[in-house]
N, C-alpha and C positions, 0 to 999 in steps of 0.2 A: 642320738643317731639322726643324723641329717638326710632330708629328704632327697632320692632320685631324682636328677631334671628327668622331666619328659622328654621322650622322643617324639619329634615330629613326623605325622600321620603325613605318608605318602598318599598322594588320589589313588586311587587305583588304575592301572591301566586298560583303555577300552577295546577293546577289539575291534575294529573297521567290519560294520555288518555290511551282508552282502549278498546278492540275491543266489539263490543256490540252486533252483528249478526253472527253465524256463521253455515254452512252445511256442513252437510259431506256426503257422496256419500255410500251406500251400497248396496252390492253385493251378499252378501254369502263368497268369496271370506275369507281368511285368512288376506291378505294385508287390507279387507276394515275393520275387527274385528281389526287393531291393528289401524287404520284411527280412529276407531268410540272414541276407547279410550283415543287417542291422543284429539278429539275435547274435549273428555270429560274435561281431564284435564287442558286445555285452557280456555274452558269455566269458569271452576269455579275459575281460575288463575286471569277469565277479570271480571266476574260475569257477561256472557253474554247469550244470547237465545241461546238454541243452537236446528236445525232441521237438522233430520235424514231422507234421499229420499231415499225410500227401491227402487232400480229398478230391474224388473221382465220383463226379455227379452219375447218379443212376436215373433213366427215363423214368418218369410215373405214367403208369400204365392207364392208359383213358379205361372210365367204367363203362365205355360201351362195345369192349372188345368183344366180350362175348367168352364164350367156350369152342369157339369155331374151328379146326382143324388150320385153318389157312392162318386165322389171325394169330394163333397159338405159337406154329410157325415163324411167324413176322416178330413175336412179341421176342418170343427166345433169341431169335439174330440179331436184335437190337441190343438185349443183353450182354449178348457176346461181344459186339462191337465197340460194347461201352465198357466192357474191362477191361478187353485189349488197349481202349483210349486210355486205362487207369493205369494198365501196367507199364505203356508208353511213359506216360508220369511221372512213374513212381522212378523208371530206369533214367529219367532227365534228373530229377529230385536228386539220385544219387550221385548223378556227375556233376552236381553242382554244389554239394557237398563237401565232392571229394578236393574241390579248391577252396576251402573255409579253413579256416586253423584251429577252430573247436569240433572237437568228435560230437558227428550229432545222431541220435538215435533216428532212423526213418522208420514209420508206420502207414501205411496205406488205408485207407476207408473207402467203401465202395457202398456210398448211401443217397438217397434223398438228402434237400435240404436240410429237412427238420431235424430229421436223424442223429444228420452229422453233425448241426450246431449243439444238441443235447451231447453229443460225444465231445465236443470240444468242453465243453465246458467241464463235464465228469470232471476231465483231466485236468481243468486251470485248476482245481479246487485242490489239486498236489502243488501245485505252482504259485512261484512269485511272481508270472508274469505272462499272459498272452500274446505277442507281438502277430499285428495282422496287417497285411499290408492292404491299400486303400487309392486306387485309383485316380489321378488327377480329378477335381470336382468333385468327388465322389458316383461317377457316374455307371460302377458296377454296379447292379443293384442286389447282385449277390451276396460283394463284398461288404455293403453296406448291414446286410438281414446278420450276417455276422456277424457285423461291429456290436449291429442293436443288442444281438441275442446275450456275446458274451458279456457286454457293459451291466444290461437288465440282470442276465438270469446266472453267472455265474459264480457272481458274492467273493470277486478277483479283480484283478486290475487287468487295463487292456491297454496295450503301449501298438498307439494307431501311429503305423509310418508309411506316411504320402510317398509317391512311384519317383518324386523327383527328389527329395531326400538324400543327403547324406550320409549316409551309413558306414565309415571305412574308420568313423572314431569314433569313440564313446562319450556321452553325453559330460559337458567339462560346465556349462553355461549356461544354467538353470530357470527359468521362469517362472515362479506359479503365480496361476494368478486365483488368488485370495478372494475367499467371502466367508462371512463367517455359517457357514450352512455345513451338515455333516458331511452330504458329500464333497465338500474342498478338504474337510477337515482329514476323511477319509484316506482322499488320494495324496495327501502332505505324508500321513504317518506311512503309509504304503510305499513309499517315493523314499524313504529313508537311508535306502542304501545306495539311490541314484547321490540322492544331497549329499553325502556324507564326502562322496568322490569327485564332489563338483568342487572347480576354483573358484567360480561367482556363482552365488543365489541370488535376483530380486524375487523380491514380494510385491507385487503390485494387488494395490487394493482401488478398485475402480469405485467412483462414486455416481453409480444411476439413479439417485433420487429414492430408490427403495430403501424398505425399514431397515436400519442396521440396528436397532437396538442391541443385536449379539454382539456388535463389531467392538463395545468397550469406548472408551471417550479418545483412543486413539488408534485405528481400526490398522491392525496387521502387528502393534506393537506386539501382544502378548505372546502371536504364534511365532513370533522372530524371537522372544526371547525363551518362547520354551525349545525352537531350535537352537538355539545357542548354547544350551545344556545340553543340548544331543552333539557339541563343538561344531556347528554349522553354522558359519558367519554367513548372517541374511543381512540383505540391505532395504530399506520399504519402501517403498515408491508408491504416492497417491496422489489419481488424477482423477478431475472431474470428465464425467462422460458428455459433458457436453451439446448433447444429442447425439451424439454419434452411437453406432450401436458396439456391445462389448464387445462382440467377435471380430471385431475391427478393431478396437483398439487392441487387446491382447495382441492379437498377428502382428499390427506395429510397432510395438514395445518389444515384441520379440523379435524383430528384423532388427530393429534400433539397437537392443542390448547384445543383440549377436545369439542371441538363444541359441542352443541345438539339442534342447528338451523344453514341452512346457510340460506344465505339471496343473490339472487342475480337472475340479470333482462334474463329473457326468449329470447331465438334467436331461430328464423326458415326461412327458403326460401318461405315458400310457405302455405295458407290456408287449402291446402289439409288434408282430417283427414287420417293421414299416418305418421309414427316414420321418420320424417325430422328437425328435430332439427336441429340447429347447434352445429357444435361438440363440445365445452365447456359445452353446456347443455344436449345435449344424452349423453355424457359420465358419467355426474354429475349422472342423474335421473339413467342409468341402473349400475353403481356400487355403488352408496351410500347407505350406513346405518344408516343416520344422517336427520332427515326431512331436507325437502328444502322446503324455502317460495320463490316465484315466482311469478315476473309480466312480463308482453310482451307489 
């Protein structure tokens, strides 16, 4: 009795992953109007929920008011004044919604800073992604205690889009820029469902003189070819730094390549909510006009 040919074992077919939660941070701000549309567009890119956190700054109360009848007074009308700003807000949030083509949940917060950056973050921690908008320079310094808080303390990604930004398409043009440290590593596997929908990925691996011992005897090969398993065609690109500093060249390479995502891992010294970045990433956030997706 003669043996069965075998049948040939099909791949299996993969599912296109895709982000499925996402928030975006509003303010009033200009930079969070161009954040809000950018989620928009993601959203309906991933077909994902997408929630909008209206935050309405509340005064803090100097500790030398006292118990005084008068100052009591003054302190409660302040109050008043600052919810009514919140609810003014919340009713602009929703008209500017109602022209988005993804249904977006609005929620209102009516807190201190600190407050509200612990509440942002709660939430990323359901989500694939915090989109915050970010001021030309960087020069909110609001917007910035955000960026720091959720990058550091939320153990999520934070997709930073600058006020002059693009947003009316979804990221097609990919950049990361490569090192072999966890945090790049991080914000690559995080970034999975941006890659998967991109037409171009480069990988640029910058060469500053620093230890690459991680990097393998040909630095960027191996993370391109375990994306290529995930069917994302990377291309690698290595340049010497020249003197020049990274966050210069990355913004280059990404004007040059037509980026309109970069993709690459968050450095700071320190928890503090204060613009301490490390300098490849304060450079990146206060000159780009290209969104950045970012993990720490």
């Amino acid at each position: 009795m003669g043996k069965r040919p075998l049948k040939e074992q099909k791949a299996p077919q993969i599912a296109p992953v895709a982000l499925a939660d996402i928030q975006v941070l509003v303010t009033g701000s200009k930079a969070s109007s161009s954040a809000m549309a950018y989620a928009d567009t993601l959203a309906c890119d991933h077909g994902a929920h997408l929630s909008a956190v209206v935050f309405n700054e509340l005064p803090f109360m100097p500790a030398g008011f006292g118990e005084s009848p008068a100052y009591v007074h003054a302190w409660v009308e302040t109050q008043a004044r600052a919810v009514k700003a919140g609810e003014a807000l919340e009713a602009s949030a929703h008209k500017h919604a109602a022209t988005l083509s993804a249904p977006v949940a609005i929620s209102r917060i009516d807190l201190l800073p600190d407050s509200a950056m612990s509440h942002l973050n709660n939430q990323a921690r359901t989500c694939d992604a915090t989109v915050i908008g970010l001021t030309s320079g960087g020069r909110d310094s609001l917007e910035r205690r955000f960026v720091s808080s959720a990058l550091f303390d939320s153990g999520r990604p934070v997709m930073i889009v600058p006020e002059k930004a693009a947003t009316s398409s979804a990221p097609r043009h990919v950049l990361i820029a490569w090192s072999a440290t966890a945090e790049a590593t991080q914000a690559v596997h995080e970034a999975l469902p941006l890659l998967a929908r991109a037409d171009e990925v480069r990988l640029l691996v910058i060469d500053d003189g620093a230890d690459s011992s991680g990097a393998g005897a040909e630095p960027g090969v191996d993370i391109a070819r375990h994306l290529g398993r995930h069917h994302i065609s990377v291309e690698v690109k290595a340049l010497p730094a020249g003197g020049r500093a990274v966050g210069e060249i990355i913004l280059t390479e990404g004007r040059y390549f037509g980026a309109d995502l970069i993709v690459m891992g968050g450095y700071g010294h320190t928890r503090l909510r204060e613009w301490i970045f490390g300098g490849a990433t304060r450079d990146v956030i206060q000159e780009t006009t290209i969104p950045v997706f970012m993990m720490h």
